[in-house]
Each structure stands twice: as C-alpha cells, then as structure tokens.
N, C-alpha and C positions, 0 to 999 in steps of 0.2 A: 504494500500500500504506500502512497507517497508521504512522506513526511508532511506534516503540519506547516510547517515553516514551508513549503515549495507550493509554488503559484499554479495551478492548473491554468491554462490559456487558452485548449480546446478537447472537448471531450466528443469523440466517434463512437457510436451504438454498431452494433451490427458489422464486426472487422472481422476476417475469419483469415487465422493465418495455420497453415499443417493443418486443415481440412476440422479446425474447432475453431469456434465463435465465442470472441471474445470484446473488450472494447478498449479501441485504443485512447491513450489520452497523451496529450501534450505540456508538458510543466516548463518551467522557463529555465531549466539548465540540459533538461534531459526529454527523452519519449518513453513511453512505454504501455505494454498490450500486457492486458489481465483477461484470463480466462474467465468466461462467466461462473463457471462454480467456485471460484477460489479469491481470495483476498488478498493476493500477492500478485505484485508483476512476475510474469514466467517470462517478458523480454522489457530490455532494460538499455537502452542507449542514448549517453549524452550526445548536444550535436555536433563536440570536437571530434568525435570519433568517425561520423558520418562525410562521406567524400561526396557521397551527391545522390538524384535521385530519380528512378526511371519511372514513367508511368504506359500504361498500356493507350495501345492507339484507339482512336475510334470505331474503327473494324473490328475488333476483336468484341467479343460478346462479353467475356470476365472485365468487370473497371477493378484494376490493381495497379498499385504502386508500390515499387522494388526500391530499399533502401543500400547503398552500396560503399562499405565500410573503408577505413583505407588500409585495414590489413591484409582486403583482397576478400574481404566474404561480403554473401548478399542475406538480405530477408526481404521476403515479397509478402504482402497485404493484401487481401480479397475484400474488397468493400461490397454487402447485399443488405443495401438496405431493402426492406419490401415493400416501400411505396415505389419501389421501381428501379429502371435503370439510372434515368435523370436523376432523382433523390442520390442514387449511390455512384453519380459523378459530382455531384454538387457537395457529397461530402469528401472524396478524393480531392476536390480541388479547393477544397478549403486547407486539409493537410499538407496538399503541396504549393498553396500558398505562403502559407503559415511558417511552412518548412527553405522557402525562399529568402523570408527576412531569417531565420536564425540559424542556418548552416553560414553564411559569410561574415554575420557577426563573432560564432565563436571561434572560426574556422585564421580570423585575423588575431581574436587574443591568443590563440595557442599558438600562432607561428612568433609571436612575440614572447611567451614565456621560454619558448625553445631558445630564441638566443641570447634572451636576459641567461638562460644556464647556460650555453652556450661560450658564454662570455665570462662566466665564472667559471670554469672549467680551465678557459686558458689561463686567466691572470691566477689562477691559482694552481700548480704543480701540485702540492698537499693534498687539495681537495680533487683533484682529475685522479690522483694514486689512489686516495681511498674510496671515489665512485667506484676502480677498475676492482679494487680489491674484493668490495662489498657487494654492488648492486652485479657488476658483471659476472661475478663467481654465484651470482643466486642468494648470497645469502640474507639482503637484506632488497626490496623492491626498490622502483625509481620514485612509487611516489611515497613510500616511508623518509628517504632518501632525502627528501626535497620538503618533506612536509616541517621538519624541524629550521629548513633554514627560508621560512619564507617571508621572518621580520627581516630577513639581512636581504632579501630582493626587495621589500618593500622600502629600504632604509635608503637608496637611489632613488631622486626623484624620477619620473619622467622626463625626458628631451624629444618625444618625438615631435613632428611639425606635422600639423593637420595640414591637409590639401587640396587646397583650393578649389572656387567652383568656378568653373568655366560661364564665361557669358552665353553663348550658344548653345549650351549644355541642352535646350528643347530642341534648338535647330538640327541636334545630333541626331533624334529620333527619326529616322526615315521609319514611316511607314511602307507594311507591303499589301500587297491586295491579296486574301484569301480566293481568289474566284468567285464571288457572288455576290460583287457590288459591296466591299466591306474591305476594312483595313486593318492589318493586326500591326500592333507594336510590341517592340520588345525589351520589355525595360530590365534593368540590370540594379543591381541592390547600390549601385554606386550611382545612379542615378535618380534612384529613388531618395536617395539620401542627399543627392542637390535639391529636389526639388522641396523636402521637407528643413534642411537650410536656407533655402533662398523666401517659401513662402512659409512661414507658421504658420498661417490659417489653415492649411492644407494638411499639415500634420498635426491639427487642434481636430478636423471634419475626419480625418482617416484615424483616431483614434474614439471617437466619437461615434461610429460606422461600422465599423470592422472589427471584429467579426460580430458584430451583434445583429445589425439591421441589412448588414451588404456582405459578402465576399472580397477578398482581394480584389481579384477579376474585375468583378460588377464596380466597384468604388473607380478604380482607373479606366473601365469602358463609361464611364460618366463621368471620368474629369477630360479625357481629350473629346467627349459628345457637347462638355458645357460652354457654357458661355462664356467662360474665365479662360478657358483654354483659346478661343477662340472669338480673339479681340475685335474681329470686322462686324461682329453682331450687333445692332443696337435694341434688341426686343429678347428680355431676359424671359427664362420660362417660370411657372411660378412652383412648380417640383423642383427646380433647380439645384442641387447638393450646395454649390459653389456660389447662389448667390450673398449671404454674407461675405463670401471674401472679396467678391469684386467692391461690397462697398467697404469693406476693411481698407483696401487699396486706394478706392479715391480719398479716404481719409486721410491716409498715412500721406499721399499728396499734395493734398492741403498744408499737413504738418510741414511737409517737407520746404514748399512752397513760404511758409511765415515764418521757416525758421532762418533765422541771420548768421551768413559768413561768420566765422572766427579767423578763418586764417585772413590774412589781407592781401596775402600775394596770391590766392587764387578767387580773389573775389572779385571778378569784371566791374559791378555795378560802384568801385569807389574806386576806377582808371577814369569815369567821363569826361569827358573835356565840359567845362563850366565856366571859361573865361569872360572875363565883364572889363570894357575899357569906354573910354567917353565916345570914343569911336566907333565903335564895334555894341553890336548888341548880344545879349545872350542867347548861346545855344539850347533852344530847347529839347527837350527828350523827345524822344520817336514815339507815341502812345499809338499809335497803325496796329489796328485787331486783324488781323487775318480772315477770311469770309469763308475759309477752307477749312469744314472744324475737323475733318476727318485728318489731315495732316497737322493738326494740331493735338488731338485726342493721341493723333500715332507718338508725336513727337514726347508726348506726356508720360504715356505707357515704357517708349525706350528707356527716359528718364527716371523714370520709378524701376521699373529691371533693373538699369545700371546701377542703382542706389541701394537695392537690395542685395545684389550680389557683392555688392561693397560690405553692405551690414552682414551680411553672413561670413565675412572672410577675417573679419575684424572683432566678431560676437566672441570667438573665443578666445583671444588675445587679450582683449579688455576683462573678460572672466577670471580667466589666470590670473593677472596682476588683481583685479581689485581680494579675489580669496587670498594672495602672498603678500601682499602690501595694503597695510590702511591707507583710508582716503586721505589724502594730503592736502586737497583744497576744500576747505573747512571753513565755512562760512560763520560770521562771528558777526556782531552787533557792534559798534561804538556810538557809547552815548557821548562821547568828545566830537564827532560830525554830524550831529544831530539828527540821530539814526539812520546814518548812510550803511551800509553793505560794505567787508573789506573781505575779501579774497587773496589770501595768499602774501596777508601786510597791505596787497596793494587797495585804497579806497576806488569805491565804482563813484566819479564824480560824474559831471553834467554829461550826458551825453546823446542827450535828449531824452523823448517817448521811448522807452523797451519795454519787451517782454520780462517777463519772468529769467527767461532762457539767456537774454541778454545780459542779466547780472555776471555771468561767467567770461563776457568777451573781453574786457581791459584784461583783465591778468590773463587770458590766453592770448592776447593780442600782443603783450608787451610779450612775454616770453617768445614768440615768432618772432618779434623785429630783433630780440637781444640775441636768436638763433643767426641772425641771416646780417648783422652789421658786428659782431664779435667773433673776430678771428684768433685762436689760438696761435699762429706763424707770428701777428703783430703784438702780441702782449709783451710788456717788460715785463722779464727775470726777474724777480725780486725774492730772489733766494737768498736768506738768513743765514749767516753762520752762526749755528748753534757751539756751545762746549758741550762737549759731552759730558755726565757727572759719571769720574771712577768711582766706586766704595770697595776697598778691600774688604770691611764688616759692614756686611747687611744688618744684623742688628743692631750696633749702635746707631744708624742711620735710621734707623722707625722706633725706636727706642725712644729717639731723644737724647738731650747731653744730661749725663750722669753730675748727680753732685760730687760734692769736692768735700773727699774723707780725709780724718784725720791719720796724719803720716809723721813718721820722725826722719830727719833728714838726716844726713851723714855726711862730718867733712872729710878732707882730704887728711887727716892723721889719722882720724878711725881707721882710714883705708890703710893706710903704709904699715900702722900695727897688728892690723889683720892677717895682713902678707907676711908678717915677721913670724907673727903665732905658727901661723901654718910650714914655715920651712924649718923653724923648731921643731916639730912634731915629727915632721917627714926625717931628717935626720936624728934621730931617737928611735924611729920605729925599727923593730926587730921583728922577725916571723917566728910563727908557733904551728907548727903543721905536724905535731906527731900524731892526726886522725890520716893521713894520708898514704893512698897507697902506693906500692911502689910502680919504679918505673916498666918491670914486666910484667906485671901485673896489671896493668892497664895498658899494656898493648895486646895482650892475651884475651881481657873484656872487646876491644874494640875491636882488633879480629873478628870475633863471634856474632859482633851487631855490623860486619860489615855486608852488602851483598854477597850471596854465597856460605854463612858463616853460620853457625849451628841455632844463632837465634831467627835466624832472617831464612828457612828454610821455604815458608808459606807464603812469601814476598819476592815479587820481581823486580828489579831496577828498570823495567819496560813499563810505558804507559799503554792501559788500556786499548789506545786509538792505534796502538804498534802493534798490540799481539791480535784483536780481531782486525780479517779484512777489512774494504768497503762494502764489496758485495754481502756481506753477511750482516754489516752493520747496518745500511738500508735495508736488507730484511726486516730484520729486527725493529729498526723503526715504525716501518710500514705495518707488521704487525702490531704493533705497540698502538699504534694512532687508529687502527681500525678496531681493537677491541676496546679502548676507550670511547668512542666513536658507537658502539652498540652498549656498552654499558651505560652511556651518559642516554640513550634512550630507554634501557632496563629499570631505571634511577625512578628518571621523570614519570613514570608511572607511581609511585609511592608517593601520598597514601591512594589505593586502590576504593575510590568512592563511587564507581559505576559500573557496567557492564561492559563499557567497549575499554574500561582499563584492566576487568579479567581479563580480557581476551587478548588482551595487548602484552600483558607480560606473564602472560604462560607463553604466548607467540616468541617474546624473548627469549626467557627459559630455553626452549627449544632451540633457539638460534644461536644465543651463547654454547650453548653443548655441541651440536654443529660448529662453532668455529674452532671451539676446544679440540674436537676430534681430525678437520680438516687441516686446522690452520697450525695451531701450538702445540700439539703433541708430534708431528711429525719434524717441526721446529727443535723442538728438545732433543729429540733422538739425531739430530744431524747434526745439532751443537756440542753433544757427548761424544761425537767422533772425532771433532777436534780436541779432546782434551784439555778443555780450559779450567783453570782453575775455578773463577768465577761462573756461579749461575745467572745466565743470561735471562732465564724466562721465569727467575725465581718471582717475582714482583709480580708480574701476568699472572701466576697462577693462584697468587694471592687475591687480587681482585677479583678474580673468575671464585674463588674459595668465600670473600665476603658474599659476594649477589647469592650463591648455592645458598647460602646459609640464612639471608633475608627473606629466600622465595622459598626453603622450609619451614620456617618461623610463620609463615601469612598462612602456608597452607595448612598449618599444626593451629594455630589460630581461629583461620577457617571454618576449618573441620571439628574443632569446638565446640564453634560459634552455633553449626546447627543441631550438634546433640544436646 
C-alpha cells in the first residue's frame, strides 16, 4: 500500500497486467499496480528507473501500454475498462500523459545526482577505494553507500544555470496534418515548460484542469483551438478555457505601459529634442494615432511576448538573490524632510507627479549614471601604508598592561660578591661517588640494552614503515577504513527505536561477519606469513569483538524483553 506521506496523482480501475486485474495508481515519486484481492503493490516503479514508454497502435484491438526500464526489461499494461474501448483509451492516455511530465522531470534529477557522485569519486581517492572495496565487492549496496553521505552532497550549493527561453519557442511548433482536415502537434516536456515560464496563467488553467475536468491531450487541443493561441481573432468564445488569460494579458499591458523607465540610457522618451530659443519655436511631440488597429494590436502583443520572455528568464535570478541576500533597499520615513521617502540614504525629492513604482527610480537612476561615468582605469590610488603590529605575546596584548609589582633591585656589588661566592664553592668542591659503579660494569649493562643485546631481544632498530611493505601497508589501510566505514553505520543504529533499525542492524551483523570472513581473516593469515612481530589486524579485531558483543547484549535484552 502506498505510504501516507506519498501523493496519489492518478488512480486507473480496471489494469490487467499477466492476465489478473488489478488497478494501477500513480504517486509522485513512483507507479504502481495492486492486484484486486490484495493490499500491497505486487509492481513497484519509481520514474528514474523508467526509460520511456510504448503504447499500442490504433489497429490493434488490446489498448496497452508497455513500460520500458533502463536495465533493459519491459512490463506491458492491458487497460479494459467496460464502458468500452474509448473509456479504456481515455484512461491509457491519461497515464501516458501523466507519464510525459514525470519521466523527464526525474529522469534530469538522476542524471545530476550521478555526477554530483561522480564528482566525489574523483576529488576523493579514499572515498573511490572504499566504494571499490564495499559496494563493488557486494558487501554493502550503492544506495546504503550514499545514503549516509547525502548532508555532504547537500552541503555544495547548486551552480547550475537555468536555460533560457527562446522567443520563437511557439514559432518552433510546426504543425503536421493527420489526413482528415486536422493538425497534430508535438510538444516536448521542454516546451511545455517554456510555455508554463513564459505565461503563468496557463500553468495557473492546466493545473486547475488537468486531470480533473480535461486530459493532457484535451487541455493543449484547446489551447492551440483558442483564442489566446491565436491572436488574428477578434470574437472570443464564451466556453473558452483561455479566456481569463487573454485579459490577464491586456492587463499586464496596461501595467507595462504606466510603468516608468528606471534605466535612463534605455529610455527613448527622455533623448527628445525640446529646444526653445527666441527664434525658433518648440518642437512639439508627434500625438498621430495610427487608423491601422490591427498592426497596432500586433505591435502590442510582440511587445508583451518580448516582455514576458524577459520576465521569465530573469524570475529566477531575482528568486535566488532575494532567498541568499536580504533586501537592501529598504524604504525608511524621515521626519527631518517632512515625510519625504529615502531609499538607499538617497531622498526621493521633487520630481514631479509618480507612481507609487516611481519612488524606486532616483536611487536606481543615480546608481546607472555612477555605473556608466565611474571608471575604475581613472581612479586615484590612494593606497595607505599601513605598519603592521608585530606581538611576540599575544597575551599580554589582550591582556592589557600588567601592574607594576613590588621588586628588590640589585646593584652592581651584590653582583661581583655573588660571582666570588660561587668560584669559592667550585674550588672547594670534592666528589663523593662510592654508590657508583664501575667502569665494566656499565659497559656490560649497556651492551645488553644495546640493539641486539639480551635486553633488546623483542625490539628492532627498524621503523615500522621499513619492515612492512607499501603494498601490504595500503592493504591494511584500505581494510582499516572500510571496516570503520560499516561499523560507523552498525553504530548509528543504536538505540534501536523502530522496525527499519531491527532490520538494519541484524542486516549489519551479517555484513560485519561477511567482511570478517572475506576480508580480515584471510588478511591475518597472509600477514602470519610474513613473520612480523607486531599484530597488524590486532585493533580490527577488537572493534569487530566490541559490535559482537553490543549486538548480543540487545539480542539477550530482546529476548527478555518479550518473556
């Protein structure tokens, strides 16, 4: 049954797969078909798994659709419903709609998780040796493997670069003619995904629609039938899906229209010429309406496209920054200008009649001009020489200066009878050594403690890194880092508060014994053949001897707990 937590998205009655009927359902990370008699899914497939998906042609009598996986198998779907054949195409093509938007959605996060690993594989040797050791040899999966380290892949931010939409992105759509006075299109999930960038209203109606009241299909054979799609129309229908959006549009229009220039170098309307002399009279503006509304209306609509494919290229850029950085222009009151507006320090003075929107333009106006007349090449240097501060002691330097304690000074006699005392003393002194031994006697001890010498029998004059090879000493490592490496996830299971952490560390259990019996035991026995003094695998087997000893304690515990 699907977990609680997972979204059902679409549910199919009537799916007969291996000649039993069952009902398929669709959740939003995975699919899966449940036999009618039973409570469980008996097939189970997320949509990174799935490579794509066949369905049966119109001639064929069976409507089915064949799932086809990327490890090279298939499962095929018998849809009977029995209000008919059309009922049991109209559910196949909801699932292979359905199935359109989320195979290319998950199918691009998994190629990106692969070389986020990908990537941590190379920069890390340690970590490529202990995948080869663990996951390659069996004894520990890829996604146990990955599951411990997926704060250190989320602890990189993201860099990738969203990609842009193309202006023509509609004009791409060549329609083709089915043969009977009709047009098919053929839209691609990258397309659909301009067109839900470029218009929101549209991705506000096709979630609103779909799949409740419409189909995939049906929703986009009514958006290239409507009137939105097709701008020469001027007589809207009143079924029309799309009419809110076309007046969403001439709104957004209007906005567009009354909203004012901030940059000033691309704003035509403040280059006019407006000269006044005693001679000359002024130019007045061109106010000539066009009688042509339909190349006006066209000219409006290119303008509103061009504006929105702007907005959608820019929507996620401005996202990013305002979630990593607070807003920095922060609008503040001064009762010192007599409640004028200050942006950014800068005051909004006279600058006639604005908008609302217009509070914002001085301090973006000023920052353009200080962009475009401040040149970096022509600044003066004015580079400081600082001193640097030495501190031999840091702590008296955050300390503080210490007070000033009391001291006895000494002059220069005290010091010369000082000196005297002491060469008295040295000329006086005599030796008293009869605790000492003699001189064969202590070349006979030193002998014995030298290398070789009857105390030094269990000690070598060679360092460790001299008497093991290299090759045996990466062995050993690499052993060493991989059973740490499975006991640090033996650990993490303690205390055992749930069902999936039994299962989890009896699953250890088992794999630590397995490594014991693959990995360290046949380790030992090649390391006894060299002869070393020291045991190499004595420590390993120590730590394999504490887990033994935790995971009989829980099970002695346990088994207690329920008599």
């Amino acid at each position: 049954m699907a977990a609680r937590s997972e979204e059902v998205l679409l549910i199919v009655n009537h799916v007969r797969n291996k000649k039993t009927d069952g009902t398929l359902y669709m959740m939003g990370e995975r699919l899966g078909w449940m036999q009618g008699s039973k409570s469980t899914f008996s097939i189970s497939y997320v949509y990174a798994d799935i490579k794509g998906q066949k369905i049966s042609p119109d001639s064929k009598e069976k409507v089915q659709l064949q799932l086809v996986m990327h490890d090279g198998g298939a499962n095929t779907f018998h849809f009977i419903n029995p209000k008919g054949r059309a009922a049991a195409v109209a559910d196949r093509d909801s699932v292979k709609d359905l199935l359109q938007q989320l195979i290319p959605k998950f199918r691009r996060k998994l190629s990106s998780e692969l070389e986020e690993k990908n990537r941590m594989l190379q920069e890390n040797p340690e970590l490529f040796q202990l995948y080869k050791d663990l996951v390659v040899t069996g004894v520990l999966t890829a996604d146990e493997f990955w599951a411990s380290r997926k704060s250190q892949n989320s602890v990189k931010p993201d860099k990738s670069q969203n990609v842009g939409v193309s202006a023509a992105f509609l004009a791409d759509i060549k329609p083709q003619t089915d043969g009977c006075n009709g047009l098919k299109y053929n839209l691609t999930a990258d397309v659909i995904e301009s067109i839900f960038r470029t218009y929101p209203m549209v991705k506000k109606k096709h979630a609103e629609h779909v799949p409740h009241d419409m189909t995939e299909s049906e929703f986009w054979t009514r958006f290239f039938q409507s009137h939105y799609f097709h701008r020469d129309r001027t007589v809207m229908g009143a079924k029309d899906v799309f009419t809110e959006c076309a007046k969403s549009d001439e709104k957004d229009m209007k906005e567009e229209i009354s909203f004012k220039m901030i940059d000033p170098f691309l704003d035509l309307t403040k280059i006019s010429d407006s000269s006044l002399h005693e001679d000359y009279r002024g130019v007045t503006e061109d106010t000539r309406i066009s009688n042509n509304v339909t190349n006006g209306t066209m000219i409006r609509r290119f303008n509103h496209h061009s504006t929105m494919v702007l907005k959608a290229c820019t929507k996620d850029s401005q996202n990013a920054q305002s979630s990593s950085q607070p807003d920095a222009s922060v609008m503040s009151s001064d009762t010192q200008n007599g409640g004028a507006f200050q942006v950014n320090g800068v005051v909004n003075g006279d600058q006639g009649p604005s908008t609302s929107k217009d509070y914002w333009e001085p301090a973006a106006k000023k920052q353009k001009l200080q962009e475009k007349i401040h040149m970096d090449d022509l600044k003066d240097s004015n580079s400081k020489k600082n001193v640097n501060l030495r501190l031999h002691k840091m702590e008296g330097y955050l300390h503080g200066p210490t007070p000033v304690m009391m001291s006895r000074y000494t002059t220069s006699e005290d010091l010369v009878h000082a000196s005297e005392s002491v060469m008295q003393d040295i000329y006086q002194w005599s030796s008293d050594l009869s605790n000492v031994l003699s001189g064969s006697q202590a070349i006979v001890i030193l002998s014995e403690l030298s290398p070789g010498g009857a105390l030094m029998k269990g000690t070598s004059h060679q360092e460790l890194n001299q008497i093991v090879p290299s090759e045996v000493q990466e062995e050993v490592k690499a052993n060493y880092s991989a059973l740490l490496e499975l006991l640090r996830h033996f650990w993490t299971c303690f205390p055992v508060s749930s069902k999936s952490l039994e299962e989890k560390v009896v699953k250890m259990k088992s794999t630590l014994d397995r490594f014991q019996m693959a990995k360290l035991i046949p380790l030992r026995d090649r390391l006894r053949e060299y002869h070393y003094t020291l045991d190499l695998t004595g420590h390993m087997e120590e730590l394999l001897g504490a887990a033994n000893r935790k995971f009989d304690l829980w099970q002695s515990r346990k088994s207690g707990g329920r008599r």
